[in-house]
C-alpha positions as CSV (number, residue, x, y, z in Angstrom):
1,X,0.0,34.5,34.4
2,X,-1.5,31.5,35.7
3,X,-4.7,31.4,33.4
4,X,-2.1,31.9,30.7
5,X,-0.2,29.2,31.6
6,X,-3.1,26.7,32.6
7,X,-4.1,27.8,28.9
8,X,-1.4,26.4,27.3
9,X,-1.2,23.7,29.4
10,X,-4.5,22.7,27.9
11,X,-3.9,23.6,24.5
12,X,-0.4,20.9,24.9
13,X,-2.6,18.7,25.5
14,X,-5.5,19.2,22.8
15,X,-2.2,19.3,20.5
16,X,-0.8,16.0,22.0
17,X,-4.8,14.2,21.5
18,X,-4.9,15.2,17.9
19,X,-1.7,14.3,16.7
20,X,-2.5,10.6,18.7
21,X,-5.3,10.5,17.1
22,X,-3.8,11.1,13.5
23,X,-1.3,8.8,14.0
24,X,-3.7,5.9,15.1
25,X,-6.0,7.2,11.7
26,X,-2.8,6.0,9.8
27,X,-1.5,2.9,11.6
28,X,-4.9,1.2,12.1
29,X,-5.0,0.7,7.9
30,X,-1.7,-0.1,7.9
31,X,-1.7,-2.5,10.0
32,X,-4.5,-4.1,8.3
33,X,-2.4,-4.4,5.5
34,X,0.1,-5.6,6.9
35,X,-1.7,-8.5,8.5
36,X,-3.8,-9.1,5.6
37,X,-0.4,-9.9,3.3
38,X,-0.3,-13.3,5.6
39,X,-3.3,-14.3,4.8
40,X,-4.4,-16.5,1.8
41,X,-7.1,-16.2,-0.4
42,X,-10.0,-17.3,1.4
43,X,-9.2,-16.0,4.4
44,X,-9.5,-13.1,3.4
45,X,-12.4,-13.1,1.7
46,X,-14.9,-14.5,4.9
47,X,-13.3,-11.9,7.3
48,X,-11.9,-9.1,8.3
49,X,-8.0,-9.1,9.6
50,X,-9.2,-8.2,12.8
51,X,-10.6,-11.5,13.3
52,X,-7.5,-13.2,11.9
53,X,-6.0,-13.4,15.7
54,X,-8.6,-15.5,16.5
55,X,-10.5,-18.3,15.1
56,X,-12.8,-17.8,12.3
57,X,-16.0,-19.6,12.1
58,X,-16.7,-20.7,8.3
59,X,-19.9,-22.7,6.8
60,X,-19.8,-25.5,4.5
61,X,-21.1,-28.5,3.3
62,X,-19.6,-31.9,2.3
63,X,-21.4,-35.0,0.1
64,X,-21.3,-38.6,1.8
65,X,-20.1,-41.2,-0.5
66,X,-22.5,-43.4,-2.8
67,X,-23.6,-46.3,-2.8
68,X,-20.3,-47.7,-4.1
69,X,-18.6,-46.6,-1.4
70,X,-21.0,-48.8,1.5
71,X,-20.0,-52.1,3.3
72,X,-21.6,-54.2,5.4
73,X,-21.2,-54.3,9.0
74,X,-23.3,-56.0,11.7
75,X,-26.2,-56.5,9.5
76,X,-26.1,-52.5,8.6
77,X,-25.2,-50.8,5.6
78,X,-23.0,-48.3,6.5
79,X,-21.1,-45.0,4.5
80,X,-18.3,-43.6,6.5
81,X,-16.0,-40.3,6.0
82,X,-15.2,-37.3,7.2
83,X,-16.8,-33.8,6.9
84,X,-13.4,-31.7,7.7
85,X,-10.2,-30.5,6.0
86,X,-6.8,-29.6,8.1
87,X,-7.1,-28.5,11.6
88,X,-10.8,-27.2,11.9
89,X,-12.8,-27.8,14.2
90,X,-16.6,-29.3,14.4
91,X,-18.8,-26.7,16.0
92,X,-22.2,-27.6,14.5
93,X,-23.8,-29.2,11.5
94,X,-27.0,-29.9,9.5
95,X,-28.7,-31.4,6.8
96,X,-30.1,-28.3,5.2
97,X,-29.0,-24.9,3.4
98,X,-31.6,-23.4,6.1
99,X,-30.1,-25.1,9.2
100,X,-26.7,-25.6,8.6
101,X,-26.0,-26.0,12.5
102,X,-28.9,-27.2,13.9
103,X,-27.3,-30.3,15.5
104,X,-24.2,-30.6,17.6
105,X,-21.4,-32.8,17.0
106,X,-22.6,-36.3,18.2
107,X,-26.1,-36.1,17.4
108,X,-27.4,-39.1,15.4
109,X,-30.8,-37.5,13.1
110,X,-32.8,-40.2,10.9
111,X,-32.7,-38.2,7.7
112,X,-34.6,-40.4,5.6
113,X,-36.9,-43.2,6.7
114,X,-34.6,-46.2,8.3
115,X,-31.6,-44.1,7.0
116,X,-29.3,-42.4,9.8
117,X,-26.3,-40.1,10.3
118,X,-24.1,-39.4,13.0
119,X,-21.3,-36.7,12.7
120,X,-18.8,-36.8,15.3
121,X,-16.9,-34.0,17.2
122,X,-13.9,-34.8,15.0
123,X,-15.8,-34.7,11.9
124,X,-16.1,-38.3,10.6
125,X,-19.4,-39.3,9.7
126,X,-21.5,-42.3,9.6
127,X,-24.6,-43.1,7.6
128,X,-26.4,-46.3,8.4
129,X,-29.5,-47.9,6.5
130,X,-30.9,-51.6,7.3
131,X,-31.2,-51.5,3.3
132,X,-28.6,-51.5,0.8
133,X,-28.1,-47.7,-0.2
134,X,-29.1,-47.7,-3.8
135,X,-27.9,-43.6,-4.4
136,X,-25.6,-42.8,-7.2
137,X,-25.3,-39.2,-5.6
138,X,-24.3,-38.2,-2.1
139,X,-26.1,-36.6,0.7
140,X,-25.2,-33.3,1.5
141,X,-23.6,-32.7,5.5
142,X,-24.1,-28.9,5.9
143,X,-20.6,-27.8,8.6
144,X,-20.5,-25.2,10.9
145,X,-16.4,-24.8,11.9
146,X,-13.8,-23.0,13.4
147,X,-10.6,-22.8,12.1
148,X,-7.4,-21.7,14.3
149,X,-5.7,-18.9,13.6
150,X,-2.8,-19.0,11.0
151,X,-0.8,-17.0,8.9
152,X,1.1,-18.0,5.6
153,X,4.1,-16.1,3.2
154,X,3.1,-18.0,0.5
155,X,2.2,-14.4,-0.9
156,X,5.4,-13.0,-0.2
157,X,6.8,-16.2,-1.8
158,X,4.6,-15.6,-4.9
159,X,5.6,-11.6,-5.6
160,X,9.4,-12.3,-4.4
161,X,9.7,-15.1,-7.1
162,X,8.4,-13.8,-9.7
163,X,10.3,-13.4,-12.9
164,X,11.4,-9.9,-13.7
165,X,11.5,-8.7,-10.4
166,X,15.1,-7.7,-10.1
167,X,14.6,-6.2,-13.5
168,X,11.3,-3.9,-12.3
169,X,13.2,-2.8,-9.6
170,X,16.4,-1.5,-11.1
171,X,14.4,0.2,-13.8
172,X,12.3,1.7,-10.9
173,X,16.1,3.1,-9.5
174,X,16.8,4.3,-12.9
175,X,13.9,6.6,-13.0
176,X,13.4,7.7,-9.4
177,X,17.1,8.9,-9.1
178,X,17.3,11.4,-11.5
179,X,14.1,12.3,-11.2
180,X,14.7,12.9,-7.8
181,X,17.7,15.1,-8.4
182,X,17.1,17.1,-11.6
183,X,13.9,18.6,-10.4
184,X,16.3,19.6,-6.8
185,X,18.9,21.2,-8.9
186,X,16.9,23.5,-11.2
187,X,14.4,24.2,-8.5
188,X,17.1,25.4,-6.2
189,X,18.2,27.7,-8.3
190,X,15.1,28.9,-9.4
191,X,14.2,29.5,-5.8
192,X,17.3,31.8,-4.8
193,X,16.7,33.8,-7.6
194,X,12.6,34.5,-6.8
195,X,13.2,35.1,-3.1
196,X,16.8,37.3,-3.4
197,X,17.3,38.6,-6.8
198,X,15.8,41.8,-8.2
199,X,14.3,41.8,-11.6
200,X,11.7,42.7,-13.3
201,X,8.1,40.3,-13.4
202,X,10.0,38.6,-10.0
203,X,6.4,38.6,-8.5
204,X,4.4,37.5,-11.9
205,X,6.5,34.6,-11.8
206,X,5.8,33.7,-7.9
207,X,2.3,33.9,-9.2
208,X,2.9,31.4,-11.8
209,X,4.5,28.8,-10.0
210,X,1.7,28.6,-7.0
211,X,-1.0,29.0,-9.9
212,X,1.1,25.6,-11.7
213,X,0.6,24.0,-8.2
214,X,-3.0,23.1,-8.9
215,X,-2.6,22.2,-12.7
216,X,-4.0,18.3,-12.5
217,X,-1.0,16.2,-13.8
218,X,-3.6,13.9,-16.1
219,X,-4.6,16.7,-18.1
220,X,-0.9,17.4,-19.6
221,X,0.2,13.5,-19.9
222,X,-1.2,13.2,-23.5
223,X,0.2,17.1,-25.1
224,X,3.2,16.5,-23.5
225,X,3.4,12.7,-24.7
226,X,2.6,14.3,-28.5
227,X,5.6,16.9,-27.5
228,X,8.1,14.2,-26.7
229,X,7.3,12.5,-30.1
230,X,7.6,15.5,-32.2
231,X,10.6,15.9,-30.5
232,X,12.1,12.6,-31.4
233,X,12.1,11.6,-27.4
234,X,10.0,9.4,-27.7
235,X,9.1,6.7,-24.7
236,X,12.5,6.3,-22.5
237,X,13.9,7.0,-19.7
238,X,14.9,11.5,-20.4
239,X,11.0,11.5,-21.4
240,X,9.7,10.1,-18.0
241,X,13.1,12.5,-15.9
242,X,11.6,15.5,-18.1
243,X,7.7,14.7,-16.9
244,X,8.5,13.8,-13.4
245,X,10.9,17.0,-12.9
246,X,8.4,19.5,-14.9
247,X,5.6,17.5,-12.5
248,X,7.7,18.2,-9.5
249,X,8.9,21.6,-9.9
250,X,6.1,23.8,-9.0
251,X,6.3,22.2,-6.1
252,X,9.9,22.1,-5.3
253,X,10.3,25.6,-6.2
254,X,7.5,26.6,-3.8
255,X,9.4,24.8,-1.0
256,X,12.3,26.1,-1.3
257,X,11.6,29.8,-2.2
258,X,9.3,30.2,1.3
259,X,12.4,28.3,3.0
260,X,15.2,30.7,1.4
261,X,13.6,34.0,2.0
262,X,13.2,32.9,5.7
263,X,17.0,32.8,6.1
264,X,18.9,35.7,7.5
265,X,18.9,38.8,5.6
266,X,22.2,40.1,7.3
267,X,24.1,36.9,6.0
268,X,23.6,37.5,2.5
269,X,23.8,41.4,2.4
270,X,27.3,40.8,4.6
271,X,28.4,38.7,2.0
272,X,27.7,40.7,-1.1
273,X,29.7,43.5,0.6
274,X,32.2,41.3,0.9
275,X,32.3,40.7,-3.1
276,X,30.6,37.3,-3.0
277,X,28.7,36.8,-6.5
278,X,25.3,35.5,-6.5
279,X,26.7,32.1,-7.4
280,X,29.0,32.0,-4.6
281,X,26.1,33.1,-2.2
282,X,24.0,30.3,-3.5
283,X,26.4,27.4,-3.2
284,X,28.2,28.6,-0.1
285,X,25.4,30.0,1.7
286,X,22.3,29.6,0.3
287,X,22.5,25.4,-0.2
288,X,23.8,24.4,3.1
289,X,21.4,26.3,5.1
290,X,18.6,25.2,3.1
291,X,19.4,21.3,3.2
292,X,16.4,20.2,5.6
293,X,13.9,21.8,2.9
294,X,15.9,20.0,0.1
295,X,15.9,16.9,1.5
296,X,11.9,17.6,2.6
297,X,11.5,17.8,-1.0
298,X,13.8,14.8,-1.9
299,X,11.4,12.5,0.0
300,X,8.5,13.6,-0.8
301,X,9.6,13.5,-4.4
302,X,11.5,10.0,-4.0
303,X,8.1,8.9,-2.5
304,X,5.8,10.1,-5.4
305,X,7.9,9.3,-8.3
306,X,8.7,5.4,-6.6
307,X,5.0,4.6,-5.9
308,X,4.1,6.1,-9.4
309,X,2.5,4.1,-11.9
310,X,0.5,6.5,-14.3
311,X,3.2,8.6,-15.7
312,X,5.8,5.4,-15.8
313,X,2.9,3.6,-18.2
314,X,2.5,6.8,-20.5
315,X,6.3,7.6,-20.8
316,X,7.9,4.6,-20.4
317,X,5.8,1.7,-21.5
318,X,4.7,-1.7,-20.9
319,X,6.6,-3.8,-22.1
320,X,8.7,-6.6,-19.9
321,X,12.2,-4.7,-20.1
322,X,10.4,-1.4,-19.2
323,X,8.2,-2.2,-16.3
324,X,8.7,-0.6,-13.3
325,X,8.0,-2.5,-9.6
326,X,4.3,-1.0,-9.9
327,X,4.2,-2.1,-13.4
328,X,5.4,-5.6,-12.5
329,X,2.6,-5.7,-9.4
330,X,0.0,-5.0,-11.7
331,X,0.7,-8.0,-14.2
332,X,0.9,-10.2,-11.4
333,X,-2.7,-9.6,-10.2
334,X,-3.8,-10.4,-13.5
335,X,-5.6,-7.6,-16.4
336,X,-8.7,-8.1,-14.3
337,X,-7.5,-8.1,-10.5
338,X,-8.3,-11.8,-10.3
339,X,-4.8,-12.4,-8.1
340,X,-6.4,-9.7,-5.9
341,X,-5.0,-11.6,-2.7
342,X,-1.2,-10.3,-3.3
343,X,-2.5,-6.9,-3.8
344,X,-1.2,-6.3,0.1
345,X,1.6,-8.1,0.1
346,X,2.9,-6.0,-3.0
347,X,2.5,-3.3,-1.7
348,X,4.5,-3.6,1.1
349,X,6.9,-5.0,-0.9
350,X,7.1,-1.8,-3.2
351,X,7.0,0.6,0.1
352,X,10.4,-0.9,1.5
353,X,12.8,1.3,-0.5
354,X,10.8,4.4,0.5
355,X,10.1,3.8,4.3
356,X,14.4,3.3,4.4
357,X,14.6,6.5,2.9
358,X,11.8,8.0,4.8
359,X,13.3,7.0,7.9
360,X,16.5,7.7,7.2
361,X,16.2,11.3,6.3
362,X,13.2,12.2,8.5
363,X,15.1,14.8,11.0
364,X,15.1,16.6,8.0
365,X,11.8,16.4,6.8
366,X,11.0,17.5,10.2
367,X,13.2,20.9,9.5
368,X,12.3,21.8,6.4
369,X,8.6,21.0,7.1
370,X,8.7,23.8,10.1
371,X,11.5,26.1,8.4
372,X,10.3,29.9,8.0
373,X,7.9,29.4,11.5
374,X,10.4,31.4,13.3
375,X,12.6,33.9,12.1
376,X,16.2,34.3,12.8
377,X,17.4,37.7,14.0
């Protein structure tokens, strides 16, 4: 007894590890994003959002001004400015692509014969010449600097503002609702009737629906586009509820079919001896106790069809009035990616609506993901 029990003591903890450890494989990138949708542009670009907590060190160059720009002081010719933008902060400069911090804020280095420049620790230059400077182009300062940490919403700013927005994101309710709910509906019943109802080809059909679980969804977007057209469905909202809910059923009915015939045998047989029809069983019986796998399948659903942008582009279409929030995200970045930077911010955006459902229903998920592992007696 004690081996047994130190064995499952370690096995707790093996358990415990790995699920840490699969939690900190999805928070670490989603942090990331998260930290990265402050950030502007550049930032971005020169390092990682690890390093955004603390000061990033960035190379540049600056020209001096011309020879229009010199005055006379003390019988020198002298240039004055300033090498630095905003709050950074001198750490090292040079006079050459190959030693861009060779010399340390203060030195003075002659870099032409009677010609000198001093850049100070708060970035202002000073180029000095016994002769009037005669140059129509200036020298190039090479920077070394390191800027403070800081954080912006101008993204947020950008994607919230944008026109259509409240448009993209009621036409993204309009299609994740029903298809949300149709799919639950027909699967449910569907599933009573493969794990409690005798008739013939019961187990051909089982067969079916796991073999339609690995049918890629890509490969049926264009026949069943053609269908909708011969049809006279056309692109619309019932052609994007009838591919997300023949998309999701295979699926759904899966779920809820290993869930149902998990339930208590001796419930349902009482009731038919009772003269409950199958309908009655099924809405009386059958739905409430499987609630935590429909609502399993209700997020993972909502989740799939919110975040979806392939299906919504083939069914729906592109144009203003019919752009979901995905849609809408990718017109913002531009039909190349060149607004790139708001690619994190959007997404985050677009992920609100589902993390309030995801959190709001996730006791079930919880159920209906461990339903059938014990059975009742």
């Amino acid at each position: 007894m004690e081996g047994m029990a130190g064995q499952k003591s370690s096995l707790v903890w093996v358990v415990n590890i790995s699920a840490f450890l699969l939690v900190l494989l999805w928070t670490i990138p989603t942090l990331g994003l998260f930290v990265s949708s402050f950030r502007d542009r550049d930032q971005i670009s020169t390092s990682g959002w690890w390093q955004s907590f603390s000061g990033s060190e960035q190379t540049g160059f600056v020209r001096t001004g011309t020879a229009d720009d010199q005055v006379e002081r003390d019988g020198l010719y002298v240039i004055e400015g300033t090498a630095l933008e905003g709050t950074q902060e001198l750490t090292a400069w040079g006079t050459g692509a190959r030693s861009p911090a060779e010399f340390a804020p203060g030195d003075t280095v002659e870099i032409d014969p009677g010609v000198n420049v001093t850049v100070a620790g708060d970035g202002t230059y000073q180029m000095t010449s016994a002769q009037p400077f005669e140059m129509t182009r200036g020298e190039r300062i090479f920077t070394t600097t390191l800027s403070p940490p800081s954080f912006t919403i101008d993204n947020y700013n950008r994607v919230l503002t944008a026109g259509g927005l409240g448009r993209a994101f009621m036409n993204t309710m309009t299609v994740t609702i029903p298809a949300t709910v149709i799919p639950i509906l027909i699967a449910a019943f569907a599933a009573y009737a493969l794990a409690w109802m005798q008739f013939p080809g019961r187990a051909l059909l089982t067969a079916c629906v796991v073999g339609l679980l690995v049918v890629p969804l890509q490969v049926a977007l264009i026949p069943l586009l053609r269908l909708h057209n011969e049809l006279g469905i056309g692109k619309g909202y019932l052609g994007i509820w009838l591919a997300h809910t023949g998309f999701g059923l295979p699926l759904a009915v899966y779920l809820l079919r290993n869930y149902m015939v998990g339930l208590p045998r001796e419930v349902i047989e009482s009731a038919r001896v009772d003269g409950a029809s199958e309908f009655q069983i099924f809405r009386r019986i059958i739905l409430p106790l499987s609630f935590p796998a429909l609502a399993s399948f209700a997020i993972f659903q909502f989740l799939w069809v919110w975040n979806d942008l392939l299906v919504a582009t083939v069914f729906l279409g592109n144009t203003r009035e019919q752009l979901v929030m995905t849609g809408l995200l990718r017109e913002l970045m531009g039909s190349r990616g060149g607004e790139w930077e708001i690619l994190a911010t959007s997404a985050f955006i677009s992920i609100a609506v589902p993390l309030l459902v995801f959190f709001a229903m996730q006791k079930y998920l919880v159920r209906g993901l461990l339903a059938g592992s014990v059975k009742g007696g």
